[in-house]
N, C-alpha and C positions, 0 to 999 in steps of 0.2 A: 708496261705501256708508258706508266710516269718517266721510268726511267730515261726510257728513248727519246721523249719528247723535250727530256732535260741534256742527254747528249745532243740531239741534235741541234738546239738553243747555242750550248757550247762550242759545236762545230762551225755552226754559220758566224758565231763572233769569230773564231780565229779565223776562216777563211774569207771571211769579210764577201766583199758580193762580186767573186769570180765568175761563178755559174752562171751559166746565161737561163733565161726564164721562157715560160711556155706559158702563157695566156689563155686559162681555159673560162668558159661562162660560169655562169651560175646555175640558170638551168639550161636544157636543152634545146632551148628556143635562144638562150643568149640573154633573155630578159631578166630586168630585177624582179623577184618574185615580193609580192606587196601581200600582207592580210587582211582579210576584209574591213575591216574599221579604218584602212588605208596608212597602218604602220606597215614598218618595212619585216618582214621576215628574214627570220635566221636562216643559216644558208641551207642547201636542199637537204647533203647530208645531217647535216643537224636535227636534223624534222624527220628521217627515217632510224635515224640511232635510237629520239626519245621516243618515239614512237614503237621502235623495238623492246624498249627496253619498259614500255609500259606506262609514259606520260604523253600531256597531251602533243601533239605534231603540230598543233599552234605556235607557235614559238615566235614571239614578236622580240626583236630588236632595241637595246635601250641603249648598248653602248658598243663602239666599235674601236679595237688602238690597233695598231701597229706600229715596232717599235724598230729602232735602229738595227736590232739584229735580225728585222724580214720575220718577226713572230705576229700573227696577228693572232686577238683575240676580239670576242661576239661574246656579251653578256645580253642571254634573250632571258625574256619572260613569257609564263602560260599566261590563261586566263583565271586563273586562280590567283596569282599575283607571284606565284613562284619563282625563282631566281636560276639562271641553269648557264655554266661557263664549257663555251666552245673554243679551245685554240689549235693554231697548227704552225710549226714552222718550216721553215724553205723557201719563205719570200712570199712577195703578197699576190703572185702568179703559178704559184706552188696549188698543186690541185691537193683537197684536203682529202686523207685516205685515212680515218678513223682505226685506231692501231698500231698506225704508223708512223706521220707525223702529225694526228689529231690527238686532242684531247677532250674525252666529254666527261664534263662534273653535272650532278644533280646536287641539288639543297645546297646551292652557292647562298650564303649571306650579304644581307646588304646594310651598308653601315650608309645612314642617310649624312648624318653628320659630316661624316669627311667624304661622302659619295665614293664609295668604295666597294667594292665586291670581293669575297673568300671564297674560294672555293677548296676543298678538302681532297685529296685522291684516297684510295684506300691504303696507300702505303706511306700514310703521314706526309707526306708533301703539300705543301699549301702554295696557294698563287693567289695574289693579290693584285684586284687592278682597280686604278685610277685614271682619269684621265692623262697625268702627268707620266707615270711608270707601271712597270710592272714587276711587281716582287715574287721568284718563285725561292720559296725555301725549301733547302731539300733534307727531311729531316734524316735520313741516314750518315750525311756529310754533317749534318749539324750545321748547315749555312745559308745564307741567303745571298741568292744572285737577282742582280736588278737591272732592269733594261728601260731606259728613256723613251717615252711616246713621241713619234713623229708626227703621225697624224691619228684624229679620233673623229668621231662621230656619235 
């Protein structure tokens, strides 16, 4: 799954932003979905992955990039105060298909200091985000690719 999501990172930088995009919502209504203390939540699939997969479906919003290369990433939190990294690539109009060109991490780390977030895959790959970049290392190549934040939230 790392793999693909680190191909397709690669893909969209060589082919720069040929493809044309499809505009999907967020939920089914179109609306932003908000959580009740009136933070923003992470996006719908995100909430039925952790939820699948056994944490809470709360999942509030703390940070949002996307970067030159059309990757966005969603660093939410539970109410426990847990850390949990969402990305996907194919543009920021790209519907997120978990497997495919999504990514979910649990027990992402947060470094307050440089406000930064780790999140770990299981096959040693680590992604690193800041508001400025995003560093995925990919530990099979032994290297680190990095991608400039365009916009964040």
């Amino acid at each position: 799954m790392t793999a693909g999501f680190v191909l397709g990172e690669r893909r969209r930088s060589e082919a720069s932003t040929e493809q044309p995009q499809v505009q999907t919502p967020t939920t089914t209504s179109g609306a932003v979905p908000t959580a009740t203390d009136g933070g923003k939540l992470c996006p719908e699939l995100t909430l039925r992955t952790a939820k699948r997969l056994g944490y809470s479906a709360n999942l509030r919003q703390v940070m949002m990039i996307q970067t030159v290369n059309g990757t966005t990433v969603w660093i939410c939190q539970d109410d426990t105060g847990g850390y949990f990294y969402q990305g996907k690539t194919g543009g920021v109009d790209a519907p997120l298909v978990e497997g495919g060109n999504g990514l979910f991490l649990a027990d992402v780390r947060h470094s307050e200091d440089r406000e930064e977030y780790v999140g770990i895959a299981a096959n040693g790959n680590r992604f690193t985000v800041n508001r400025e970049q995003l560093a995925v290392y990919i530990a099979k190549k032994n290297r680190t690719e990095v991608s400039k934040v365009v916009e964040s939230e």
